[in-house]
TILONU-789657 format. One record per residue (C-alpha): residue number from 1; residue in one letter; y, z, x. Coordinates in pm, 1 decimal. Each point is the difference from the previous one (the first is absolute). Last residue first. Layout:
BEGIN
NUM/A/Y/Z/X $
...
// end
This chain:
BEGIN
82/X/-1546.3/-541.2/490.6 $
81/X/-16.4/322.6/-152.9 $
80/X/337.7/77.3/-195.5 $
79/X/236.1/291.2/150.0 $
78/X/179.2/175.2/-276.4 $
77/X/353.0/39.8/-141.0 $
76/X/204.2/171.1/-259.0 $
75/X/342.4/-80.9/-98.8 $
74/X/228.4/235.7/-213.7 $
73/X/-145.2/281.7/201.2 $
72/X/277.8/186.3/107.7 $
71/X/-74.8/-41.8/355.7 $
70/X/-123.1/-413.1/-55.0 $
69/X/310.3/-45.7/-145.1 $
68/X/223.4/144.0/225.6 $
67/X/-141.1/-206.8/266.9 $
66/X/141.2/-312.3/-200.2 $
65/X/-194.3/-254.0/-146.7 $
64/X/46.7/-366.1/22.1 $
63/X/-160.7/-340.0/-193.3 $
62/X/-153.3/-332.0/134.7 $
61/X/-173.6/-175.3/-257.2 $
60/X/-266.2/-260.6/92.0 $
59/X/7.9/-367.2/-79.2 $
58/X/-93.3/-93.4/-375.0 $
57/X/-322.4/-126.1/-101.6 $
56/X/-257.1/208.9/172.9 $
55/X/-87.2/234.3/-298.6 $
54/X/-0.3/349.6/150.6 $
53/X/296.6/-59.0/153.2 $
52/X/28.8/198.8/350.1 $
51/X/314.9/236.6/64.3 $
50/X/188.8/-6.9/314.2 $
49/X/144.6/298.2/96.2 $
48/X/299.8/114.5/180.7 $
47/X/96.5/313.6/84.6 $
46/X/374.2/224.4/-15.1 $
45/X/217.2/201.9/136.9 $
44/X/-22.0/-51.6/403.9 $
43/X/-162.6/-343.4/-52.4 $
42/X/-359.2/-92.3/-64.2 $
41/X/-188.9/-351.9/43.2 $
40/X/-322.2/-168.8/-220.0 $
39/X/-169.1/282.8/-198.8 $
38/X/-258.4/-192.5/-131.4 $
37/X/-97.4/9.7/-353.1 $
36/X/-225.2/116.7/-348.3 $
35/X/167.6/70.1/-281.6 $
34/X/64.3/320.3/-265.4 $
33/X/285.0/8.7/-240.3 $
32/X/45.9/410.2/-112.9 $
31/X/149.8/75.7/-347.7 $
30/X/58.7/340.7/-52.9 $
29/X/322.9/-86.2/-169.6 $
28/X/166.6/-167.6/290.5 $
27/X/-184.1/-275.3/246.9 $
26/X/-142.2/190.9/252.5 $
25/X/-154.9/-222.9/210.6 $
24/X/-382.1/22.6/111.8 $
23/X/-89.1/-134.2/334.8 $
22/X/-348.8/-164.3/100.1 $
21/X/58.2/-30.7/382.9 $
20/X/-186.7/-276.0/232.1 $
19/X/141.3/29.6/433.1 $
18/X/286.5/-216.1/101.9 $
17/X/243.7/271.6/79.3 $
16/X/-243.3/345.2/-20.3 $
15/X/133.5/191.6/306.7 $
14/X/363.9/-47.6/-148.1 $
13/X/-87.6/181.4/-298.8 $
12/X/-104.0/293.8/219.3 $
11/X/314.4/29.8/161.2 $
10/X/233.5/-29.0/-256.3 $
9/X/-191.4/232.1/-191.5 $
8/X/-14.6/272.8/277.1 $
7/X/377.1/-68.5/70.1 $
6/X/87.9/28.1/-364.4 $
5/X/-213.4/384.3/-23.5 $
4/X/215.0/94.4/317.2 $
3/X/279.5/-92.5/-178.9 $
2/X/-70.3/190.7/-289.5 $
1/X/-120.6/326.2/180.4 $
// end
């Protein structure tokens, strides 16, 4: 059942490169960091995502997730309305 739960992640995060997410990151202690992005490329273990800055100064922040995380819910994602 784990694999096949990897595969369906895998899968459906690669139908969303280049579409809006607003991700949460758990950051230890109950502490979640929450951003808005694009997921930019994917790999066989993990995803790519390039988060926006809210202010405009500085150039974007790329960062990476693993599939794992998004199974054991240490990252959380959503789809963002154009």
């Amino acid at each position: 059942m784990g694999q096949l739960n990897l595969q369906s992640v895998r899968h459906s995060i690669r139908q969303q490169v280049g579409n809006k997410i607003k991700i949460s990151a758990n950051r230890g202690r109950h502490k979640f960091e929450t951003a808005h992005g694009i997921i930019k490329e994917t790999y066989p273990n993990i995803f790519v995502v390039e988060l926006e800055d809210e202010s405009g100064k500085d150039q974007n922040k790329t960062v990476s997730f693993s599939y794992q995380d998004v199974i054991t819910r240490d990252v959380r994602m959503m789809l963002v309305e154009n």
